[in-house]
N, C-alpha and C positions, 0 to 999 in steps of 0.2 A: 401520437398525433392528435390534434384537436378534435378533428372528425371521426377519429377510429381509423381504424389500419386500412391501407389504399387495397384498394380494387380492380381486378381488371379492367374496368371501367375508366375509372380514374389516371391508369397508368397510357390507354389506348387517347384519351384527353389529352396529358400532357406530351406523349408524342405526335399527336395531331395539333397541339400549338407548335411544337419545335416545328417540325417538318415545314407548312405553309409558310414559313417564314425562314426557312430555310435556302439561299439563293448560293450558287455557283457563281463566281465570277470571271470569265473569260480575258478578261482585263490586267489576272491577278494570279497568272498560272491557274486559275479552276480552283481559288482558292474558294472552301465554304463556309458563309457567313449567313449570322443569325440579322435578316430584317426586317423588324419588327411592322414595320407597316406596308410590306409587301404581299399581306394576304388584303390589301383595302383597295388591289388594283383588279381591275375588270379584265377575265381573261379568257381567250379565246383560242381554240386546237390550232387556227390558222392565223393565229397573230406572227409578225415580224417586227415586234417590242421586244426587250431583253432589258434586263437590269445586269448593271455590268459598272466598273471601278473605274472613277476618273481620276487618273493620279495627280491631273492638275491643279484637282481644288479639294484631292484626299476623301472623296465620297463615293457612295454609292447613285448612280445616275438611271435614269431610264434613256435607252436609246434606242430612238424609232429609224422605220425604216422611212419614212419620206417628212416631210413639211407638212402639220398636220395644222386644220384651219381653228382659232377659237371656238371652243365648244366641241369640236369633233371629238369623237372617241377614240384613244390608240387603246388597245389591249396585248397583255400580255401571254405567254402558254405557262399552264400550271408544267412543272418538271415529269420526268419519268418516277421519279423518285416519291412525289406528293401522289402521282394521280394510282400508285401501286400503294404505298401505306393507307391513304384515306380510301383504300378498296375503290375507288373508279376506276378500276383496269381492272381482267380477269387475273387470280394470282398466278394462273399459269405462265405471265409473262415478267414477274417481277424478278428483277437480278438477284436478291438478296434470295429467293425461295431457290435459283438453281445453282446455287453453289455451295 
């Protein structure tokens, strides 16, 4: 490799790009897809936003919960799955450690 052999570091990096951009799509059977500017949304533990598949127009959508005014802010929830790899959760609760 150009820089010399990867590192844990380096490997915790490219799984903290995959992940953040990582979205479930409820839309899609729960299918998971990489998108890519889904970590550029502002997001919040009590948000009711969801990014989710519109098959009408074959995209990825964001879907609020009410009529938001120009300018206001909708926010999204980062997943279970981002806020246990990028360690903001204790790892006591992550799926992947109890099984």
């Amino acid at each position: 490799m150009p820089g010399g052999p990867l590192t844990e570091q380096d490997l915790r990096w490219g799984f903290s790009m995959l992940l953040s951009r990582l979205i479930r799509l409820p839309g899609k059977q729960d299918l998971e897809a990489c998108v890519p500017w889904a970590d550029l949304l502002n997001h919040s533990p009590s948000a009711d936003c969801f990014l989710d598949w519109d098959s009408s127009s074959s995209s990825v959508v964001l879907r609020t919960d009410r009529t938001y005014q120009p300018g206001e802010q909708a926010n999204t929830a980062l997943s279970h799955m981002v806020l246990c790899h990028c360690g903001l959760i204790s790892s006591g609760c992550c799926m992947a450690e109890k099984r």
